[in-house]
N, C-alpha and C positions, 0 to 999 in steps of 0.2 A: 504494500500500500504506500502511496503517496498522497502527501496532505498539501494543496494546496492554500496559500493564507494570503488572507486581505489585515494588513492590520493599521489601527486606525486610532491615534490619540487625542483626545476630545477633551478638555480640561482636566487630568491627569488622568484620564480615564481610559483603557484598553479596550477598543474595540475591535474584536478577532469573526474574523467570518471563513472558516475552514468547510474545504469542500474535498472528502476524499476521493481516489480516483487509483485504478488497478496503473502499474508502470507502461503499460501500452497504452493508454487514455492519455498520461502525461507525455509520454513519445510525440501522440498526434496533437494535442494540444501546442507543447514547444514549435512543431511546425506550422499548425495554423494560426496561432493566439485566435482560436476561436474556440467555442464550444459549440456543435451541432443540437449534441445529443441532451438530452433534459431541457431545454431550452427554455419549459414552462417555469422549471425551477429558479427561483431567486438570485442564489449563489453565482451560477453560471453565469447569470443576466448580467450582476456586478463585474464580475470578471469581464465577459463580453464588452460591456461600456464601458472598463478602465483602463484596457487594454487597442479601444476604437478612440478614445480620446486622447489616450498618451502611444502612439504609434510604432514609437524608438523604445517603448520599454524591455527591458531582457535583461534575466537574470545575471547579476553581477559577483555574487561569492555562496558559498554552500557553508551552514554549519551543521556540522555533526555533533550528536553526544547518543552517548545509553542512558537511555532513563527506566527507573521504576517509579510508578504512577499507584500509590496508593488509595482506598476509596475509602471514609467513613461508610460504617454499616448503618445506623442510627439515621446519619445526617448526611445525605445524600450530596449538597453542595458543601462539604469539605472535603481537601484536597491534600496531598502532602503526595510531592514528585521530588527525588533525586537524580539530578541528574550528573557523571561523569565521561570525564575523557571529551571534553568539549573545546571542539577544534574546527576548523574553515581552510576552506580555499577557493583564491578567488580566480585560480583558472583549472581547462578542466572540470567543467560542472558537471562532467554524464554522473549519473549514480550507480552505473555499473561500475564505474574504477574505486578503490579503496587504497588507502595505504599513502597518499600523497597531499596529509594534511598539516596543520601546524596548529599546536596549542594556545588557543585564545589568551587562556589567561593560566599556565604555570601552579601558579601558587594557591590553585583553587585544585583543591583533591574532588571534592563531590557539593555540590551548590544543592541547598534545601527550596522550593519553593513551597509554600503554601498559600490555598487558594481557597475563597470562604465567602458566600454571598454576606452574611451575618456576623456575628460574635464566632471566635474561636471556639471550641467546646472546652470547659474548666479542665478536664483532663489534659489536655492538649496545652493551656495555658503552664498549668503546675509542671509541667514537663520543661517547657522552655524556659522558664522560672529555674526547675533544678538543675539547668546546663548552663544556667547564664546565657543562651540565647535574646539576641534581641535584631530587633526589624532592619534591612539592608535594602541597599537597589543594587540590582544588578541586571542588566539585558546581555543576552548574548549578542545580539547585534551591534550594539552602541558599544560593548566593549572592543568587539573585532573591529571595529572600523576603525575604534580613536588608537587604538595600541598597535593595529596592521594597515589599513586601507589609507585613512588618511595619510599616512607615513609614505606608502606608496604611491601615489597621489601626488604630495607633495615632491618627491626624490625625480618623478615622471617628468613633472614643471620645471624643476632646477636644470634635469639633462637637455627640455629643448629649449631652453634661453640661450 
């Protein structure tokens, strides 16, 4: 499977609209930045108009990681994902190759997210109470870019002046 994502910051707010698709769906799609197929559905429709109105768009870097995706049994929107080994490249995007990445950020063994429409559940709170856990930002994307892409980016500019 391959997840397509639309994502979208709205006053600090995450707006994610994933649209899964088997890796030959994603094959045909890379070649036509269109969508034929579901057409009635939503998702696609988005994609379709973000992709007719911005014409040059195409993917620019890949990141990788493993993750384990835990589910509250109780509380259905609580969340807790680890993810490591989280790494990019920003050439070379087929997803059949592996092995030709580089580590975003090093000094991060395994990154905690937790995801929760409401209050944390008090178990969950007393927990990160007894770790000394407390609230961070981190994006994979905003990290890769500022610690790799812009770097590269900039070094690009310096060689053709």
């Amino acid at each position: 499977m391959v997840f397509l994502e639309i994502k979208k910051k709205v006053n600090g707010i995450v707006y994610k609209r994933r649209m899964p698709l088997t890796y030959a769906e994603y094959l045909q799609w890379l070649d036509q930045k269109y969508f034929l197929k579901n057409e009635d559905e939503q998702i696609p429709q988005e994609v379709n108009w973000l992709f007719k109105r911005n014409p040059d768009l195409s993917p620019k870097t890949m990141i990788i990681y493993e993750r384990m995706s835990l589910f509250g049994t109780s509380d259905t929107d609580f969340r807790v994902t680890f993810d490591q080994n989280i790494r990019f490249r920003s050439t070379n995007l087929d997803l059949s190759i592996t092995g030709k990445e580089t580590l975003v950020a090093p000094e991060i063994g395994i990154l905690m997210e937790v995801k929760a429409l409401g209050a944390y559940p008090l178990w969950f709170v007393e927990l990160l109470n007894d770790y000394q856990l407390r609230k961070g930002s981190f994006s994979k994307y905003a990290e890769t870019y500022q610690r790799h892409l812009f770097i590269q980016t900039k070094e690009r500019k310096n060689h053709a002046i």
